[in-house]
Short mmCIF file of the C-alpha atoms (twelve columns), coordinates in Angstrom:
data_MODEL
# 
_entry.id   MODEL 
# 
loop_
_atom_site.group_PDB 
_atom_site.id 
_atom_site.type_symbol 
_atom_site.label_atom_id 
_atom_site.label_alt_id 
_atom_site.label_comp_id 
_atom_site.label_asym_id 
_atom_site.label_seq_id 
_atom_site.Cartn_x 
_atom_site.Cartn_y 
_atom_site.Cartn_z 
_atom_site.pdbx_PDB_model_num 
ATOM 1   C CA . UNK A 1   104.313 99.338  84.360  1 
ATOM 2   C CA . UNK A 2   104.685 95.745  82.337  1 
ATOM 3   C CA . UNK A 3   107.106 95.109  85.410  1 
ATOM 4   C CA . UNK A 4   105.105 95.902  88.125  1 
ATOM 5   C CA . UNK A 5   102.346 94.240  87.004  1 
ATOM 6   C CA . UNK A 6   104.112 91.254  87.021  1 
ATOM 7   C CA . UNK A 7   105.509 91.430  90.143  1 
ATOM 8   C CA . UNK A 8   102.394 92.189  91.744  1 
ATOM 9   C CA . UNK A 9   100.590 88.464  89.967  1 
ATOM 10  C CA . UNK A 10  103.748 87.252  91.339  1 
ATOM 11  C CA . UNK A 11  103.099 88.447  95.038  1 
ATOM 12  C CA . UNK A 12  99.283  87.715  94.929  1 
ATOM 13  C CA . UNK A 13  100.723 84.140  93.821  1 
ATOM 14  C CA . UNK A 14  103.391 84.470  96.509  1 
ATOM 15  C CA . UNK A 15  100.655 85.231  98.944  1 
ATOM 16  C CA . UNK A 16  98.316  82.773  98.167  1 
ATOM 17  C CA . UNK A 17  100.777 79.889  98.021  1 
ATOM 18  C CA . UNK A 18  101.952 80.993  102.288 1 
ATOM 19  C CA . UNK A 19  98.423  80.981  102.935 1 
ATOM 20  C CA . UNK A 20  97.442  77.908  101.284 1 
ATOM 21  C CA . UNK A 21  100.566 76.327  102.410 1 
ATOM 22  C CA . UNK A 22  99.670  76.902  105.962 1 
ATOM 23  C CA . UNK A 23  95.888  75.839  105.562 1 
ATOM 24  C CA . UNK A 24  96.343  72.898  104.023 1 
ATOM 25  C CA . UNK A 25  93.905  73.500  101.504 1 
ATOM 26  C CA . UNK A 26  94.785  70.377  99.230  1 
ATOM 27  C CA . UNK A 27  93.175  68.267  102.384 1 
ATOM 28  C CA . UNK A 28  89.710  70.842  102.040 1 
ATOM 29  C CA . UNK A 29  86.362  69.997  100.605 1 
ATOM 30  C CA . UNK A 30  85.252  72.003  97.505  1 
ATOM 31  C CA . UNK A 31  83.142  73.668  100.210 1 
ATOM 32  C CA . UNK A 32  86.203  74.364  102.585 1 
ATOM 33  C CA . UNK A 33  88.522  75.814  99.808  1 
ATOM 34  C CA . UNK A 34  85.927  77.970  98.128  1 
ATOM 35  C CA . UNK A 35  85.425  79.434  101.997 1 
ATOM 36  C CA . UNK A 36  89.572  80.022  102.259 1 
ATOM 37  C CA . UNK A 37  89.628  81.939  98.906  1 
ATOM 38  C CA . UNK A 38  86.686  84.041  99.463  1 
ATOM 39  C CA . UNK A 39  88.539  85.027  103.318 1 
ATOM 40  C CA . UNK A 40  92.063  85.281  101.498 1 
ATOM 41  C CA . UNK A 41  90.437  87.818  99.164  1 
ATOM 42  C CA . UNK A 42  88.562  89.409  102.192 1 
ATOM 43  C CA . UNK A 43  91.809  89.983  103.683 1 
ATOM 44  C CA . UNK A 44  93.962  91.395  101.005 1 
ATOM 45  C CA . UNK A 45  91.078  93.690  100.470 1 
ATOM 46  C CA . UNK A 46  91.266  95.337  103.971 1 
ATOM 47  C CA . UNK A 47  95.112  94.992  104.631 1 
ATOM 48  C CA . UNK A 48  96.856  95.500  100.325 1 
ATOM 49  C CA . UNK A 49  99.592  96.704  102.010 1 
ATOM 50  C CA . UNK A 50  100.470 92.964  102.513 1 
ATOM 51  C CA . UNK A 51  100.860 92.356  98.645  1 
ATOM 52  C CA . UNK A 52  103.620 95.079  98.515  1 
ATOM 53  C CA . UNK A 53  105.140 93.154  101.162 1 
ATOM 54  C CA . UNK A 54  104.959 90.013  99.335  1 
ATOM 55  C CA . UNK A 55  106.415 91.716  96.256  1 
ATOM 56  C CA . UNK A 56  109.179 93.215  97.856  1 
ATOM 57  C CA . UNK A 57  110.301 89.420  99.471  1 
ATOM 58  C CA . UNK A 58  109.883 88.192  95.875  1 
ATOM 59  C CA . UNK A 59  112.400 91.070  94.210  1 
ATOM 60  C CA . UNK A 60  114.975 89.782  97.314  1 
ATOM 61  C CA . UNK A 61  114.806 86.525  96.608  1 
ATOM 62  C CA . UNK A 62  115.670 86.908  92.894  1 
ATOM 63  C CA . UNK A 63  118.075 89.246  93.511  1 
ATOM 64  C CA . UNK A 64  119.732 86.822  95.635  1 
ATOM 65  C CA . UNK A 65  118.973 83.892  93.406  1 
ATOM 66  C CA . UNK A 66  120.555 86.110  90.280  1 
ATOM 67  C CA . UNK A 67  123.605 86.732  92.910  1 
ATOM 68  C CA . UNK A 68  124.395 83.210  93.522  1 
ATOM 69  C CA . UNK A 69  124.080 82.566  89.669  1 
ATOM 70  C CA . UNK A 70  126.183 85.365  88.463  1 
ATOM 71  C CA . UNK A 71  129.079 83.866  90.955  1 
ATOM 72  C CA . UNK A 72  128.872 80.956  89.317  1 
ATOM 73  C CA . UNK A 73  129.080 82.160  85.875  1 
ATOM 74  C CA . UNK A 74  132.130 84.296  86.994  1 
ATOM 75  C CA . UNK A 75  133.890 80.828  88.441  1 
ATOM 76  C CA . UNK A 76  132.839 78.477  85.477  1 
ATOM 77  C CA . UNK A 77  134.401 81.176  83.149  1 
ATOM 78  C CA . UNK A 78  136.705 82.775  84.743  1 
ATOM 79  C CA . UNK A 79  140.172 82.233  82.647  1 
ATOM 80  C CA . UNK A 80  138.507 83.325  79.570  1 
ATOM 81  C CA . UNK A 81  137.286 86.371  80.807  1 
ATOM 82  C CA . UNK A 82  140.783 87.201  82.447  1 
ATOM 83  C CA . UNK A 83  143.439 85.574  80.309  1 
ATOM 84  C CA . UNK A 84  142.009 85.322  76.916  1 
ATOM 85  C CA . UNK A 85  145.161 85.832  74.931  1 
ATOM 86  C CA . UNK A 86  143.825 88.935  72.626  1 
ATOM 87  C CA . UNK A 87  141.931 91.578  74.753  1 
ATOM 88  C CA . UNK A 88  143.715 95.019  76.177  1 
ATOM 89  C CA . UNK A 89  144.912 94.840  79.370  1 
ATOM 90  C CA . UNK A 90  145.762 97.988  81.325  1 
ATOM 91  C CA . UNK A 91  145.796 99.090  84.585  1 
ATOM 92  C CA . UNK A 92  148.493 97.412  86.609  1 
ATOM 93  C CA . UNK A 93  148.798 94.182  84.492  1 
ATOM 94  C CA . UNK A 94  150.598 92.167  87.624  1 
ATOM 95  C CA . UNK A 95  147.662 93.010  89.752  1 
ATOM 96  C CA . UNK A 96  145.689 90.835  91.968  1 
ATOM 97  C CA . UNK A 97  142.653 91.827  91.249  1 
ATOM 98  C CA . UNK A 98  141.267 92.033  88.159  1 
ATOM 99  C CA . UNK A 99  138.111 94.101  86.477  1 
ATOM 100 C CA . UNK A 100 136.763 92.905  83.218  1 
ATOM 101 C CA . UNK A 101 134.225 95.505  81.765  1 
ATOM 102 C CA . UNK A 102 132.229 94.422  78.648  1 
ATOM 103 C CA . UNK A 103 131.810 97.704  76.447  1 
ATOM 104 C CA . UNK A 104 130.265 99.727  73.472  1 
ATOM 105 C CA . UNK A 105 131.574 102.811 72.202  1 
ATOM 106 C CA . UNK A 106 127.619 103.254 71.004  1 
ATOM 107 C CA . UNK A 107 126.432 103.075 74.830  1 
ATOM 108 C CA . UNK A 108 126.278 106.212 76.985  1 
ATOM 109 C CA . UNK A 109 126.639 103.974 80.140  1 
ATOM 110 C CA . UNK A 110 129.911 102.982 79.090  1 
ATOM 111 C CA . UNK A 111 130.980 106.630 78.110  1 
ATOM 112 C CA . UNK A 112 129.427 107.885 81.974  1 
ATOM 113 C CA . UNK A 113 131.058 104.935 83.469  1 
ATOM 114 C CA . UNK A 114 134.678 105.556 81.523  1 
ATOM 115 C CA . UNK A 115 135.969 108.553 83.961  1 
ATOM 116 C CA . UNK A 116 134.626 106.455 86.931  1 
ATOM 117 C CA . UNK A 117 136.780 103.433 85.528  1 
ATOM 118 C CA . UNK A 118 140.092 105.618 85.303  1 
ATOM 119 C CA . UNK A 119 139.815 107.064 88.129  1 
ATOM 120 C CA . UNK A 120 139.378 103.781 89.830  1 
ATOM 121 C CA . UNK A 121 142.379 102.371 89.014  1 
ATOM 122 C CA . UNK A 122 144.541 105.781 89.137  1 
ATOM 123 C CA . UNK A 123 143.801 105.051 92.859  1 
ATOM 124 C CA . UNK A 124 143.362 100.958 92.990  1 
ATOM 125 C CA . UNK A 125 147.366 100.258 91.962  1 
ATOM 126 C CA . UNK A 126 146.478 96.488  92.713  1 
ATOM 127 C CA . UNK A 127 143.679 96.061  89.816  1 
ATOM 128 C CA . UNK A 128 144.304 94.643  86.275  1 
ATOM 129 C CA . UNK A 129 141.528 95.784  83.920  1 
ATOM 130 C CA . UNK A 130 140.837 93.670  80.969  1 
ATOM 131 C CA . UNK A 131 138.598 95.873  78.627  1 
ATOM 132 C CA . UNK A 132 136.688 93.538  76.271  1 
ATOM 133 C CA . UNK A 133 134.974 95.128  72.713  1 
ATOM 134 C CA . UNK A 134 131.066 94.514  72.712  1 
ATOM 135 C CA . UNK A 135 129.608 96.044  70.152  1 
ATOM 136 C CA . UNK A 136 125.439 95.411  70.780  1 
ATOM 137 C CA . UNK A 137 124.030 98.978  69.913  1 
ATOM 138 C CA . UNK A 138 124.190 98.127  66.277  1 
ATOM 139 C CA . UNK A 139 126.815 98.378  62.804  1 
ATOM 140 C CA . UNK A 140 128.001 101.596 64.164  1 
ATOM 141 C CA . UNK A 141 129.129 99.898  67.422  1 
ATOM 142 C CA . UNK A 142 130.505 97.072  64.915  1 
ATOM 143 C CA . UNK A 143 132.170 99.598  63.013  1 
ATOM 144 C CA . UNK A 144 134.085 101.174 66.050  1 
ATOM 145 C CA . UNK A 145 135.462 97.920  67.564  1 
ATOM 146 C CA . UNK A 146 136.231 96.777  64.274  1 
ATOM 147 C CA . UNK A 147 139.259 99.977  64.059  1 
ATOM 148 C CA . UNK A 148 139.808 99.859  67.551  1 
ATOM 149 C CA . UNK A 149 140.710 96.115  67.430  1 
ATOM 150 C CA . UNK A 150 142.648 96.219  64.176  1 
ATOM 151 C CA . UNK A 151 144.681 98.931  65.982  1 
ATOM 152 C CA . UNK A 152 145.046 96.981  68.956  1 
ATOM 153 C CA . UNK A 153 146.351 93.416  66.637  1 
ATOM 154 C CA . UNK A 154 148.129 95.837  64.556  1 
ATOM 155 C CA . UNK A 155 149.342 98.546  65.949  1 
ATOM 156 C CA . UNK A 156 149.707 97.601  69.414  1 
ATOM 157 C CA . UNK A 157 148.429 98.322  73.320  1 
ATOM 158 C CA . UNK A 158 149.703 101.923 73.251  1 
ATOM 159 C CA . UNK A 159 148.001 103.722 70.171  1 
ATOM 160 C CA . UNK A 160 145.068 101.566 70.656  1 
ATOM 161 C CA . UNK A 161 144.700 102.568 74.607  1 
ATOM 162 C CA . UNK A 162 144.893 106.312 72.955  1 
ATOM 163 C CA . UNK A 163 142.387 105.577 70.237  1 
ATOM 164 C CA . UNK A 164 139.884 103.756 72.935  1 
ATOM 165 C CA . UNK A 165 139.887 106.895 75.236  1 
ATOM 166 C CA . UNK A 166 139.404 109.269 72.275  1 
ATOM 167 C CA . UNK A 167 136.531 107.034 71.277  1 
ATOM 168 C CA . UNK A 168 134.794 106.839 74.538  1 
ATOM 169 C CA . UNK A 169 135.074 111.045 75.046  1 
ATOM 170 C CA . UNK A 170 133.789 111.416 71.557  1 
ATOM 171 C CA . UNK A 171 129.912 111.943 71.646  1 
ATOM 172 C CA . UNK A 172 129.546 112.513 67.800  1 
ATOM 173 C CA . UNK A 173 128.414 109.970 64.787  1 
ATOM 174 C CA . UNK A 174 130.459 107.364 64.497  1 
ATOM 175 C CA . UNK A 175 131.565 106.454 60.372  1 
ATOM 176 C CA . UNK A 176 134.123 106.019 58.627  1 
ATOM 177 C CA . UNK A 177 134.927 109.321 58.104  1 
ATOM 178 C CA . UNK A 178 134.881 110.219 62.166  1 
ATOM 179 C CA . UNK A 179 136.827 107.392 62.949  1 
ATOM 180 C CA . UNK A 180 139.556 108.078 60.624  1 
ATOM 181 C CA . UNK A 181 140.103 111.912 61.989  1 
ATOM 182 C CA . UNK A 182 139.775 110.340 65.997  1 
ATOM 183 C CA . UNK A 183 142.373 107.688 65.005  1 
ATOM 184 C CA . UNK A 184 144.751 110.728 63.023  1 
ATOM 185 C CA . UNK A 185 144.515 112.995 65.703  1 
ATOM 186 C CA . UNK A 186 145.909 110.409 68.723  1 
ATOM 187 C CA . UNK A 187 148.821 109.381 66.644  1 
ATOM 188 C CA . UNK A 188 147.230 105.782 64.754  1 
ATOM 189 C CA . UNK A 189 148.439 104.927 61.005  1 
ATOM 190 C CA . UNK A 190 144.924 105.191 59.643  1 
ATOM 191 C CA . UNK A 191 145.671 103.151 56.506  1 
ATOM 192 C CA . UNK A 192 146.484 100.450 58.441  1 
ATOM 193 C CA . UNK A 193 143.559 100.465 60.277  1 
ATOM 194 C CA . UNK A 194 141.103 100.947 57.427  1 
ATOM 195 C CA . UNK A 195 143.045 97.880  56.086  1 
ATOM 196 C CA . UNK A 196 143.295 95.712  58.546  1 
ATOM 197 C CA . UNK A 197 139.467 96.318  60.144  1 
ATOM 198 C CA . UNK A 198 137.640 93.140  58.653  1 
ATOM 199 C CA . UNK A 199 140.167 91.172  59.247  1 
ATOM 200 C CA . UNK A 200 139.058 87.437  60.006  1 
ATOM 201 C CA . UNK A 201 141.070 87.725  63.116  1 
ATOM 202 C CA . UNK A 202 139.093 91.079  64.134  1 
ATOM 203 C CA . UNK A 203 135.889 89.416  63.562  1 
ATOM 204 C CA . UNK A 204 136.952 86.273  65.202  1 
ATOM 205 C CA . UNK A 205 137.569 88.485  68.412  1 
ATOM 206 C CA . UNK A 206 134.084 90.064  68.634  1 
ATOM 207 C CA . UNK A 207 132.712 87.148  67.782  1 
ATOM 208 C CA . UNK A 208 134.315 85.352  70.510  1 
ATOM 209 C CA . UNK A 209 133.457 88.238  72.947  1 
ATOM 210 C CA . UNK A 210 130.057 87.812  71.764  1 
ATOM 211 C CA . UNK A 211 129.510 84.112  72.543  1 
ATOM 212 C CA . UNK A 212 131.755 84.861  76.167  1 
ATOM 213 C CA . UNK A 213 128.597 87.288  76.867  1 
ATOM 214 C CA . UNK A 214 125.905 85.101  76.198  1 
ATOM 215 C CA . UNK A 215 127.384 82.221  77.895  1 
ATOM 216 C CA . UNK A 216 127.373 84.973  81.285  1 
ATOM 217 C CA . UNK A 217 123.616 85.922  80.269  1 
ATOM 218 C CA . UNK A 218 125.239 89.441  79.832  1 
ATOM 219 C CA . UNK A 219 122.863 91.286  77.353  1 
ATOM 220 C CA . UNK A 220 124.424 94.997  77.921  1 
ATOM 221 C CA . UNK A 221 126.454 97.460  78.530  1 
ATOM 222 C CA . UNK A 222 128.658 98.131  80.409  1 
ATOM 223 C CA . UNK A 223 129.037 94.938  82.254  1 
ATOM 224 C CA . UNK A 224 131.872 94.582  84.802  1 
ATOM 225 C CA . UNK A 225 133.820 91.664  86.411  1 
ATOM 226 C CA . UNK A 226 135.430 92.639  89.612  1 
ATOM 227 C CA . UNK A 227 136.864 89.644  91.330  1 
ATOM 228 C CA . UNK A 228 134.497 87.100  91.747  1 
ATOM 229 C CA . UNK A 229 131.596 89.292  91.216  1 
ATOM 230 C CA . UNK A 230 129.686 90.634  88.564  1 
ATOM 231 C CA . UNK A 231 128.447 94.539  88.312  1 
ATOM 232 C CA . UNK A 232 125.664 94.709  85.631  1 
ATOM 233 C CA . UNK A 233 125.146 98.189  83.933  1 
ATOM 234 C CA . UNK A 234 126.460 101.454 85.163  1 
ATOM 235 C CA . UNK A 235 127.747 102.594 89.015  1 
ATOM 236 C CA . UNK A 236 129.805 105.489 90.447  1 
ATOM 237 C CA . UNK A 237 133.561 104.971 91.530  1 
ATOM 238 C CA . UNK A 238 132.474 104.259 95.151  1 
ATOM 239 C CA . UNK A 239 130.330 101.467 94.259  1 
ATOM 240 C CA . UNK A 240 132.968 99.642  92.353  1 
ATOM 241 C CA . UNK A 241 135.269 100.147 95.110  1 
ATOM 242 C CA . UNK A 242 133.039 98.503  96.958  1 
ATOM 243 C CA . UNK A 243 133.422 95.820  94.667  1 
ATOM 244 C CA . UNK A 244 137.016 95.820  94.906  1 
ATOM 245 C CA . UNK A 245 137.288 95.827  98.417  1 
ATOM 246 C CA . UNK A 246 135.208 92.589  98.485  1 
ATOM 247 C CA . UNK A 247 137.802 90.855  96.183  1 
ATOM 248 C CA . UNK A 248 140.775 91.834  98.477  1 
ATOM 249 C CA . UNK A 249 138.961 90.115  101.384 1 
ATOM 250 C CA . UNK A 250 138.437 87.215  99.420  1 
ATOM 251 C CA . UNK A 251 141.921 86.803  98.437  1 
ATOM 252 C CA . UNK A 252 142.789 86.977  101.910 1 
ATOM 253 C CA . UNK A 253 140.592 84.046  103.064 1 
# 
């Protein structure tokens, strides 16, 4: 409701600005504007169907506007998000194209969007995914990226690829306790992990993957790179496909 109601000030200001705009009311007498207004609000009376109009140009225009900024973002940062030295990298890891997804073990998005993902590049054999830990849905979320990055820096790509998919088709609590039995059960040396999980260098990494998303004005989850686009929040396979299919064409330009 908060939303609409501020999209429809918006259009009324939309409105009034094209019909002001086109009257020339700075060049009226006090007389002469009072008039307009009173014959502006006479006519969004009778026709109100031309406010929904208005606010429907206005959501365009930011979409567009929040388009054009998210390519930029992508461009500005792009070698960080792709080749930052530390984060998994799966998929084909030669590939062309590349998909960066921002994640939370925590977020049901991410969990919904996970089978889309695989499946995605079990048929894509051109796409390098870079999967980066964001834990935002509080110390649980912390908690989870903490193991499944000290399995990653210790333990290596393989076990932690294992432990990630257990984690994101697990819909239980998340502790200490779950995490250790998750970890057990795919093969990971849960000592290690326990020992290694506050690590400076695990903190360091979500801390740096942090700062990475506020720099892209990416507040959740997931959040998706394809190319040179951005895909905020959660869409099915074919959408994404979409998305890759528009980053073939623009390698071929």
């Amino acid at each position: 409701m908060k939303n609409l109601i501020t999209l429809f000030i918006a259009g009324l200001a939309l409105m009034f600005a094209t019909f002001a705009s086109a009257a020339g009311i700075e060049d009226m007498t006090d007389t002469e504007r009072a008039a307009f207004r009173a014959e502006v609000r006479a006519y969004l009376l009778d026709n109100p169907e031309v406010i929904l109009e208005a606010i429907q140009v206005l959501e365009e225009r930011q979409a567009q506007q929040a388009a054009v900024t998210d390519l930029d973002l992508v461009q500005q940062n792009y070698d960080a998000l792709v080749n930052d030295g530390f984060s998994f990298v799966g998929g084909n890891p030669d590939g062309a194209i590349t998909i960066v997804e921002f994640s939370d073990y925590r977020c049901p998005y991410c969990k919904r969007a996970y089978t889309e993902v695989m499946a995605l590049l079990e048929e894509n054999d051109d796409v390098r995914f870079v999967l980066k830990e964001f834990p935002i849905l509080g110390p649980d979320s912390t908690l989870a990226s903490q193991a499944a990055i000290s399995v990653l820096v210790n333990q290596g790509p393989e076990l932690y690829e294992k432990f990630h998919d257990a984690l994101m088709t697990y819909n239980g609590p998340i502790n200490r306790e779950s995490l250790d039995r998750i970890a057990a059960d795919v093969g990971v040396d849960v000592q290690k992990m326990d020992d290694h999980m506050d690590d400076d260098l695990v903190n360091q990494i979500i801390a740096s993957n942090r700062a990475l998303a506020q720099t892209m004005q990416i507040t959740g989850t997931p959040t998706f790179i394809i190319g040179p686009e951005m895909l905020r929040g959660y869409a099915p396979q074919a959408t994404m496909q979409e998305f890759v299919d528009r980053a073939r064409q623009h390698l071929q330009q």
